[in-house]
C-alpha positions as CSV (number, residue, x, y, z in Angstrom):
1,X,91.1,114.7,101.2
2,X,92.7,118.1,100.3
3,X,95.9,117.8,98.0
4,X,98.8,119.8,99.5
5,X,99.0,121.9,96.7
6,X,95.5,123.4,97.7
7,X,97.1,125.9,99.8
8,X,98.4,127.7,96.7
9,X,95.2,127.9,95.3
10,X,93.3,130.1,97.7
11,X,94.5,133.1,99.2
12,X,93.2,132.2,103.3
13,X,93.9,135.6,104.8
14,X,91.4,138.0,103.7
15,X,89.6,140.9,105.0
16,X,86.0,141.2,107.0
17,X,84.7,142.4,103.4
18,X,86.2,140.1,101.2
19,X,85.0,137.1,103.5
20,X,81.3,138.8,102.5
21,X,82.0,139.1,99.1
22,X,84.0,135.0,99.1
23,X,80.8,133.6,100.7
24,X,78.4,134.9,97.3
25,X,81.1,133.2,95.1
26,X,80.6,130.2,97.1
27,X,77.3,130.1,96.7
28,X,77.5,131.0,93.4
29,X,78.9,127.9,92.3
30,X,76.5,126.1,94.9
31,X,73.8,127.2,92.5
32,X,75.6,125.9,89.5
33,X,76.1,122.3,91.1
34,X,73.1,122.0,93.0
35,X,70.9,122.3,89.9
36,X,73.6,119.8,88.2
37,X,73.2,117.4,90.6
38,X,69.5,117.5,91.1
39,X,69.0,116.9,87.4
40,X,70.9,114.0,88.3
41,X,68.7,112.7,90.7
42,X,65.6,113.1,88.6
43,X,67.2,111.2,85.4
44,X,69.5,108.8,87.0
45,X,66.4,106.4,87.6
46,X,65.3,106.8,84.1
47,X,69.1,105.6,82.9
48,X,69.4,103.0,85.1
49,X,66.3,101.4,83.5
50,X,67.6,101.8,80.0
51,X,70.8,101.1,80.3
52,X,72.4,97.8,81.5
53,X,74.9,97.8,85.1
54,X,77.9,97.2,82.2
55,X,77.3,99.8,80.2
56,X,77.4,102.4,83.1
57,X,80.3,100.3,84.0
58,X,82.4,100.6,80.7
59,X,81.7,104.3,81.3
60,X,83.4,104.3,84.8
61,X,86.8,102.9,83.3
62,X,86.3,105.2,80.4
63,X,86.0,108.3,83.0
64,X,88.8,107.0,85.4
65,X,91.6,106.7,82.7
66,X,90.6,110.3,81.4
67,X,90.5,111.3,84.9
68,X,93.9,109.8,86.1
69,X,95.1,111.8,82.9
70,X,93.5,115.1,83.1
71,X,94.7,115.8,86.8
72,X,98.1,116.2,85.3
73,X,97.0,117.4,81.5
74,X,98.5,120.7,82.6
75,X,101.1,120.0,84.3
76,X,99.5,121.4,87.2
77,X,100.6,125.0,85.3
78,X,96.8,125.9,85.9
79,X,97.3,125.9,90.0
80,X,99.9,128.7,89.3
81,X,97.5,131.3,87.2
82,X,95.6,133.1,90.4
83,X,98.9,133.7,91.5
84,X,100.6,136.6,90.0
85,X,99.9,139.9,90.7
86,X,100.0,140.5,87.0
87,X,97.1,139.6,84.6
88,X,100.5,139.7,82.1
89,X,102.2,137.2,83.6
90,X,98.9,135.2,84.5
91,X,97.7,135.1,81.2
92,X,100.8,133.7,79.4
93,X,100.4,130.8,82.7
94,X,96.5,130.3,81.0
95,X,98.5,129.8,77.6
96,X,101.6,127.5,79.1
97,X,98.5,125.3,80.5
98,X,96.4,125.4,77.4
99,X,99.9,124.5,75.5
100,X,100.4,121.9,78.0
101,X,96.7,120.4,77.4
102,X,97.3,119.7,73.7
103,X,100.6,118.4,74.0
104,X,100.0,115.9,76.3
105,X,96.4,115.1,74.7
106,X,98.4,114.5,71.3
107,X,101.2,112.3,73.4
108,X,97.6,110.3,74.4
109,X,97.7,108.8,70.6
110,X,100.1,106.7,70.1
111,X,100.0,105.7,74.0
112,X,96.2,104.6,73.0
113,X,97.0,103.3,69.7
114,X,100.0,101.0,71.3
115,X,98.9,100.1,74.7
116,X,95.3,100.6,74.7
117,X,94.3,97.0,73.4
118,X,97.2,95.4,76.5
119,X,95.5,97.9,79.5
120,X,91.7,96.6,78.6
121,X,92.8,93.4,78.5
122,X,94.2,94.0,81.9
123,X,91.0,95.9,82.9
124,X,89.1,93.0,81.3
125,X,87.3,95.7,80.0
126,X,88.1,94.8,75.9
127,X,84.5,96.0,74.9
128,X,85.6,99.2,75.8
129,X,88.8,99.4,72.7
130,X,86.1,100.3,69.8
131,X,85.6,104.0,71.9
132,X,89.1,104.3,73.1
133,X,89.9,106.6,70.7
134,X,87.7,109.0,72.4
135,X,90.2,109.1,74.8
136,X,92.6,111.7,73.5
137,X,89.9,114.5,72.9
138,X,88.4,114.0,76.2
139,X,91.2,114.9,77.8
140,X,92.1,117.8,75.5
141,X,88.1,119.4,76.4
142,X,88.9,118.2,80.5
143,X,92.3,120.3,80.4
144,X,91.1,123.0,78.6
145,X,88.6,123.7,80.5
146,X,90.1,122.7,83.8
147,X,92.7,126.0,82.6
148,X,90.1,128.3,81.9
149,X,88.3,127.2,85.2
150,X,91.2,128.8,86.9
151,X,91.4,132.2,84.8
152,X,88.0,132.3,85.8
153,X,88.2,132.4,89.0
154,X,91.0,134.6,89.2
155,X,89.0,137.0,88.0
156,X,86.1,136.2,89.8
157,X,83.5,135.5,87.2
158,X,82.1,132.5,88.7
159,X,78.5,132.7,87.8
160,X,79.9,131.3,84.4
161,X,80.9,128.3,85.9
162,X,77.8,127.8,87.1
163,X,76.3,128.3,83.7
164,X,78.8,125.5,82.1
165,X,77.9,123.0,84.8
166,X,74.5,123.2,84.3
167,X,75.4,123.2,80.4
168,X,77.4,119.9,80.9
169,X,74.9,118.4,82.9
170,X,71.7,119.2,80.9
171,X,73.6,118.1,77.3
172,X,75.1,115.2,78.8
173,X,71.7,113.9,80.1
174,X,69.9,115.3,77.4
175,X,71.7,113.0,74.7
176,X,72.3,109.8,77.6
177,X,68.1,109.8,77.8
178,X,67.6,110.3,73.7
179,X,70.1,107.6,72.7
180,X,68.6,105.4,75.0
181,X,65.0,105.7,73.9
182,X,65.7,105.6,70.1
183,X,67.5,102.1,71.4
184,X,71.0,103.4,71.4
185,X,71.5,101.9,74.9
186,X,75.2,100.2,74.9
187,X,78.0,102.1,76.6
188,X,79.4,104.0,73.7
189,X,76.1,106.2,74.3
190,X,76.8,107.0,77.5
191,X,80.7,107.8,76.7
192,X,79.6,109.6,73.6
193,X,77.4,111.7,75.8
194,X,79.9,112.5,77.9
195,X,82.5,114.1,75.9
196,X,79.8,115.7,73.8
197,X,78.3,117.4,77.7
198,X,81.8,118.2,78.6
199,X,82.9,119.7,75.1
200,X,80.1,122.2,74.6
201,X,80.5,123.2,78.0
202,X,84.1,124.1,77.5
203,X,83.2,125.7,74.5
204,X,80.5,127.9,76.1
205,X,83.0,129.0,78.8
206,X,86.0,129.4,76.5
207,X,83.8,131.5,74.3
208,X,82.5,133.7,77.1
209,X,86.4,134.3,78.2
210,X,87.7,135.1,74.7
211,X,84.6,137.9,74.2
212,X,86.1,139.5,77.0
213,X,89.6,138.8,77.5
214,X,90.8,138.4,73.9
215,X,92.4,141.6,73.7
216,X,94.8,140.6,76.9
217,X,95.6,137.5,75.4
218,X,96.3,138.6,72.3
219,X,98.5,141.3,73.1
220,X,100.6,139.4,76.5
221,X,100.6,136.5,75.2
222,X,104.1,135.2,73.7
223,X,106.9,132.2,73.5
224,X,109.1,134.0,75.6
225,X,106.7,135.0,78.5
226,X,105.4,131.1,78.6
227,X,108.6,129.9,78.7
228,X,109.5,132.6,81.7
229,X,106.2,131.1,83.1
230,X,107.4,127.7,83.0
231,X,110.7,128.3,84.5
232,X,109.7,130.5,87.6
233,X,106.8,128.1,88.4
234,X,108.4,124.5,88.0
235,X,107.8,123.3,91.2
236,X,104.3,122.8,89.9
237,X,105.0,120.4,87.6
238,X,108.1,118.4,89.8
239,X,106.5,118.1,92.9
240,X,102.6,118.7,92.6
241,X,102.4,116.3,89.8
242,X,103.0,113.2,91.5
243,X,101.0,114.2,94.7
244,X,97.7,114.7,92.3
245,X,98.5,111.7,90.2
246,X,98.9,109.4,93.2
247,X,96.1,110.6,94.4
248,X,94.1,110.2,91.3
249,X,95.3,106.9,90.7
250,X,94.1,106.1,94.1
251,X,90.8,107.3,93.8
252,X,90.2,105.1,90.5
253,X,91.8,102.2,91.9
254,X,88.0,100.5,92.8
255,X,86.8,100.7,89.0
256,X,90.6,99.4,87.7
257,X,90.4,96.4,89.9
258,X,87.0,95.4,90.1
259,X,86.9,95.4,86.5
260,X,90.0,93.6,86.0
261,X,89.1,90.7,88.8
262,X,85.4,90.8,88.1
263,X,83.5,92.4,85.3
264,X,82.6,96.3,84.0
265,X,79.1,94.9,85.1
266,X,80.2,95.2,89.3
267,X,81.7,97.8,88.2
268,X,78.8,99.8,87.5
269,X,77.2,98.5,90.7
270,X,80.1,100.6,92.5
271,X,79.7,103.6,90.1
272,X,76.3,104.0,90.9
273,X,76.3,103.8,94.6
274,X,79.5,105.5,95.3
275,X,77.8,108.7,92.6
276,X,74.6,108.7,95.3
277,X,77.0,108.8,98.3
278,X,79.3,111.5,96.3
279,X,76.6,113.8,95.9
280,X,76.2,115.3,99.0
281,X,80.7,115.6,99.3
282,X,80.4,117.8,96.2
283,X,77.7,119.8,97.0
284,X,77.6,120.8,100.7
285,X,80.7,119.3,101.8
286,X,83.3,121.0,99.4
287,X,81.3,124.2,99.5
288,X,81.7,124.2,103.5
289,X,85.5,122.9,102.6
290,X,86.3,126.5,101.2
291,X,84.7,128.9,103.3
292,X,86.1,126.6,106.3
293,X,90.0,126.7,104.8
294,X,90.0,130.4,104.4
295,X,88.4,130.8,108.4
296,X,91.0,128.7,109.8
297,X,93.8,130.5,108.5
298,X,92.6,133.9,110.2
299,X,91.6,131.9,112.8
300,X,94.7,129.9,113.6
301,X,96.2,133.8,113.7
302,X,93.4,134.6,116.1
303,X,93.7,132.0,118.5
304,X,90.0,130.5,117.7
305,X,91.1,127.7,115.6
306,X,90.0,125.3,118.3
307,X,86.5,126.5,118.2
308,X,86.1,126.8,114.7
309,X,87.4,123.1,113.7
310,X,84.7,122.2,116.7
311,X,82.2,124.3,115.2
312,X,82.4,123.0,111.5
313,X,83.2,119.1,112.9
314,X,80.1,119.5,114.6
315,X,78.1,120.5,111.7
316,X,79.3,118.3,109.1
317,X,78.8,115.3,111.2
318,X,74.8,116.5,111.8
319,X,74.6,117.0,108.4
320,X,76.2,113.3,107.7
321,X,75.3,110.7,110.0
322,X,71.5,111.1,109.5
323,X,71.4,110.1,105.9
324,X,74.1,107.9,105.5
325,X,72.7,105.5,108.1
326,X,69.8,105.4,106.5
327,X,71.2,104.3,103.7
328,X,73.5,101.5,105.4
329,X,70.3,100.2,106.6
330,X,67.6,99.9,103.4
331,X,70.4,101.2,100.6
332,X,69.6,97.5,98.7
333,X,65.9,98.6,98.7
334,X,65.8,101.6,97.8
335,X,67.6,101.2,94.6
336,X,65.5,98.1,93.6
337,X,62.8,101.0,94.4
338,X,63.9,103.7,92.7
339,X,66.3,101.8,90.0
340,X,64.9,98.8,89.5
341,X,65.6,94.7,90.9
342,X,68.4,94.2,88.3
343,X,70.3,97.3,90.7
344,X,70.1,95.3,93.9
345,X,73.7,94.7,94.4
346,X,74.5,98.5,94.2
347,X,72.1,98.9,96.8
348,X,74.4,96.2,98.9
349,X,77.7,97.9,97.9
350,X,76.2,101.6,99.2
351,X,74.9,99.9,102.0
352,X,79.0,98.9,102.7
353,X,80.2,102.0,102.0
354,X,78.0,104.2,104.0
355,X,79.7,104.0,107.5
356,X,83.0,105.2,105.3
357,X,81.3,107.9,103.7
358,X,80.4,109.5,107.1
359,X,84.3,109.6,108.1
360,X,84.9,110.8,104.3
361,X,82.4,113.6,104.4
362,X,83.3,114.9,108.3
363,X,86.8,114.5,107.6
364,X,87.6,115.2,104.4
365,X,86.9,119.3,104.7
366,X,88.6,119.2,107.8
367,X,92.0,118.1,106.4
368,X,92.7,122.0,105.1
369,X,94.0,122.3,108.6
370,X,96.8,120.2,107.3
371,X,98.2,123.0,104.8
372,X,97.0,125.7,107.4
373,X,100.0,124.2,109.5
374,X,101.9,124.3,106.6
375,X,102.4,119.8,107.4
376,X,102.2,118.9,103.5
377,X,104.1,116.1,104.6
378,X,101.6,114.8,106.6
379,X,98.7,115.1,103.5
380,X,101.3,113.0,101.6
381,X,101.8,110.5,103.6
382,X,97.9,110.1,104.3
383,X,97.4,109.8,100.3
384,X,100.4,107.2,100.0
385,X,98.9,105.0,102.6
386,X,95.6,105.5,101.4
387,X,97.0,104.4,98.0
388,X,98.8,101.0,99.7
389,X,95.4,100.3,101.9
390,X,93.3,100.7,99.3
391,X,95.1,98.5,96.8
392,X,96.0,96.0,99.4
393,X,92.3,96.0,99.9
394,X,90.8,95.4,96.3
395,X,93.3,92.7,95.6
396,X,92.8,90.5,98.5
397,X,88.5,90.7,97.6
398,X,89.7,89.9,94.0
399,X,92.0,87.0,94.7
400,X,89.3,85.6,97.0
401,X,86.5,86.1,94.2
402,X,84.4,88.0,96.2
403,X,83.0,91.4,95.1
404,X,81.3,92.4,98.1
405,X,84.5,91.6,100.6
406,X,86.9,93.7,98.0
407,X,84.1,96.6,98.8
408,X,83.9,95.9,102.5
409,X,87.7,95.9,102.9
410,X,88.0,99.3,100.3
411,X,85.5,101.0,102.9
412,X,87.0,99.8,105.8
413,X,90.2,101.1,104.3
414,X,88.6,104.0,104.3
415,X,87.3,104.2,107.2
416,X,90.9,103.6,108.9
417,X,93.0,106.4,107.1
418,X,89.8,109.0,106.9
419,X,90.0,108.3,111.1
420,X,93.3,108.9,111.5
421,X,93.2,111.8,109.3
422,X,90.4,112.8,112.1
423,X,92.4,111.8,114.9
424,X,95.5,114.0,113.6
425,X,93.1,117.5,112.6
426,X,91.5,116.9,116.1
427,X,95.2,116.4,118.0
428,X,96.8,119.3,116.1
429,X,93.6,121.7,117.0
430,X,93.3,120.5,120.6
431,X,89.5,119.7,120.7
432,X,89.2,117.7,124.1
433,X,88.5,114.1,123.4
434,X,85.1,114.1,125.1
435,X,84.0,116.7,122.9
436,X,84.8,114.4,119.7
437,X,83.2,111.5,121.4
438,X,79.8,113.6,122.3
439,X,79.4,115.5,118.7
440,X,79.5,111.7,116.9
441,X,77.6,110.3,119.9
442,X,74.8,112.3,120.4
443,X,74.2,112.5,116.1
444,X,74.2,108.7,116.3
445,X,71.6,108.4,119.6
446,X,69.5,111.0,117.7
447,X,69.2,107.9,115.0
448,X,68.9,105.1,116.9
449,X,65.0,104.9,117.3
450,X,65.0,105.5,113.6
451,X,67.4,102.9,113.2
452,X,65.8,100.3,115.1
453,X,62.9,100.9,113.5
454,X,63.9,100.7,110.3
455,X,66.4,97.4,111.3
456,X,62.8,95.7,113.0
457,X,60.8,96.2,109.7
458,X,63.8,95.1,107.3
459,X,63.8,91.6,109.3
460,X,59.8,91.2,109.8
461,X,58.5,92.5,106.3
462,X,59.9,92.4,102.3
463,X,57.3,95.2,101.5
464,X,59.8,97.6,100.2
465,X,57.4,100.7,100.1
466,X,56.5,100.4,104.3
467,X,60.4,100.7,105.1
468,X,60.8,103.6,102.1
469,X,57.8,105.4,104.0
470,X,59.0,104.8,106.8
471,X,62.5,106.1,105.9
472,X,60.9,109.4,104.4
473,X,59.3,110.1,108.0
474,X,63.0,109.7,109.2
475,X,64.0,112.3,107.0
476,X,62.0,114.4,107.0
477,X,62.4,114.7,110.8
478,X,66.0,115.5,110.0
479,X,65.3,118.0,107.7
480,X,63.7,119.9,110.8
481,X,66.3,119.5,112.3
482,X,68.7,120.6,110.2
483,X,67.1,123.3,108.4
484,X,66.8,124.3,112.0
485,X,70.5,124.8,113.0
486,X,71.6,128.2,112.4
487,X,74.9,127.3,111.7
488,X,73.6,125.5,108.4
489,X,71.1,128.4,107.7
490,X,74.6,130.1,107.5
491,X,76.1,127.9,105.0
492,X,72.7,128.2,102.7
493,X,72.7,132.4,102.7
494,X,75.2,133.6,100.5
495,X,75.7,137.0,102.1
496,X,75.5,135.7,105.8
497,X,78.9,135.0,107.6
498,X,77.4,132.7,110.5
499,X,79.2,133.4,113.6
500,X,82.4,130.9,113.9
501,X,82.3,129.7,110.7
């Protein structure tokens, strides 16, 4: 779900050669995270098979506190640097964030030092307090880089973001897969690995910045331009603070509780599946999320917004349903497949969590139509109540002692508030109901021989490699099909506006 604060981040309105010229950025960083996340599929299986479920799981609570505290490192100063006309005034925002970044990284100290050993024991995560002092500097590398991300797009280098994702992703893997096979296979590896991946990546684009844009910096930058900076742009730090830490918060809410009513072990049973049912959000789906939010505002000026929101509904659910069906049906054996027997229970959780990911990844792009209304309101109120259902969920599964209900409810959750957020795009665009019902129907007839099939052989046969083959059939049949559709050819070709989209 889009924060409200996204609106300030893009500038919507944009000419017939700018759109051009958008679309080969987009693809741009595409490039960067496709190769990322394919080298994650290749050596994912390979991890899993060194490394234990709790080890990848004291590495989820690791990431989610960072996380929760990098959204906010910055103070949400970074938002405001593509916003100046100015490179003056937007350079001394780059050094008010960097500022920022240290401060509160240096704050993370004595907050670790005093109340680190109190929050793992209420994570019941107390292996994880010998690497908790990684904390601090992992947040200093994720702000620092999360500010320079935004300098660099404002001035439209984005080929070297590509270049540091890929740098993350290789070094992180690189020392994850050498730690494990020299026997290095508890989770301090995996944490080590990835601070090390994200620090030498920030370094590599910092470094790249400063050989261009030292001079600037060094010349605009001063105490009394930053503190200008951080006047005139306080609303960034009063208001879009709380949003993004709310919504943070809420988003690490599954790895907080399960650990603290189960063990880091579940834990990394959820990590696991929900990073196979992320991958396709963060590739296609966000990509199609910012071409889409700059469309609709011309659109919504035009008159076409109907048609567009129809068009790009229709596609994201043909790109969704297909695969995540799939995956509800044989997701336990195909990680005991692929992963090994000892990952059978994320198998189950994906499994739960696929009919949620379909709402997730149709909807979630969508919601920019929220801020194109200007209803921030609305986008706050669906991240409050996602918060509440959510935590209402995972506590009820925890009090009951049963990992696989506090999953069932957190995706049903889910599947409630990513409806309604649905319902509310589809109401405030006026797409006739009909249509709605047709573009999910028809994606989900398309799978039902598929699905039968694959449901008959589940309940006559425990050959796992007869459902898998018949499973790659399935999708490769999809594939056709998709590959097929213009409208995704579209997406795919960096310098090809597809028509209505």
């Amino acid at each position: 779900m889009m924060t409200a604060e996204t609106v300030n981040e893009v500038q919507p309105v944009v000419s017939a050669q700018r759109k051009t010229s958008f679309s080969g950025d987009v693809f741009k960083l595409v490039s960067g995270t496709t190769i990322a996340q394919v080298l994650g599929v290749l050596i994912t299986p390979f991890l899993a098979r060194l490394y234990a479920p709790e080890a990848f799981g004291l590495l989820a609570v690791f990431v989610s506190i960072t996380n929760i505290v990098g959204v906010i490192v910055c103070l949400r100063y970074e938002l405001a640097i593509v916003l100046p006309e100015s490179d003056d005034e937007a350079i001394n925002l780059l050094g008010v964030s960097l500022g920022f970044a240290g401060l509160i990284s240096l704050l993370m100290v004595p907050a670790i030092i005093w109340g680190g050993k109190p929050l793992l024991g209420l994570l019941n995560a107390p292996n994880l307090l010998a690497y908790l002092w990684l904390v601090p500097p992992m947040v200093l590398v994720s702000g620092v880089f999360l500010a320079l991300n935004y300098w660099n797009s404002r001035t439209k280098r984005f080929g070297r973001l590509s270049i540091a994702r890929i740098v993350n992703s290789v070094a992180t893997y690189f020392i994850k897969l050498g730690a494990g096979y020299t026997g290095y296979i508890a989770g301090s590896s995996l944490i080590g690995a990835t601070v090390a991946g994200q620090t030498i990546a920030t370094i590599i684009l910092g470094g790249q910045i400063w050989r261009d844009d030292r001079s600037l910096f060094l010349r605009s930058v001063n105490w009394r331009k930053m503190l200008s900076s951080i006047r005139l742009h306080r609303r960034f730090p009063l208001y879009s603070t709380w949003s993004a830490l709310i919504n943070a918060i809420s988003w690490q809410l599954p790895t907080f509780l399960l650990s603290a009513f189960f063990s880091t072990s579940v834990v990394g049973y959820y990590a696991l599946g929900f990073r196979l049912l992320q991958m396709p959000t963060n590739l296609i789906g966000s990509a199609i999320g910012q071409v889409f939010f700059q469309r609709a505002a011309q659109a919504k000026i035009d008159g076409t917004l109907t048609d567009i929101v129809e068009t790009v509904l229709r596609l994201l659910v043909k790109i969704s349903v297909f695969p995540f069906l799939i995956l509800a049906i044989i997701g336990k054996d195909l990680f005991m497949l692929v992963f090994g027997a000892e990952w059978a229970e994320a198998g189950i959780y994906t499994q739960i969590l696929s009919m949620w990911a379909i709402l997730w990844f149709t909807s979630s792009p969508l919601s920019t139509v929220v801020v194109v209304f200007q209803r921030q309101d609305i986008e706050f109120r669906l991240s409050f109540l996602s918060f509440l259902m959510r935590l209402g969920a995972l506590i009820i599964g925890g009090l009951l002692a049963d990992a696989q209900l506090a999953i069932f409810l957190f995706a049903l959750s889910g599947v409630l508030v990513y409806g309604y957020l649905c319902f509310i795009v589809i109401r405030m665009v006026m797409i006739p109901w009909k249509h709605t019902v047709w573009i999910y129907g028809r994606e989900f007839l398309s799978f039902l021989p598929f699905g039968i099939g694959l449901t008959i052989l589940s309940v006559v046969t425990d050959i796992v490699w007869i459902k898998f083959a018949f499973a790659s059939i399935a999708i490769v049949w999809y594939l056709v099909r998709l590959i097929s559709d213009p409208k995704f050819k579209g997406i795919m070709r960096p310098n090809v506006i597809t028509k209505g989209l």
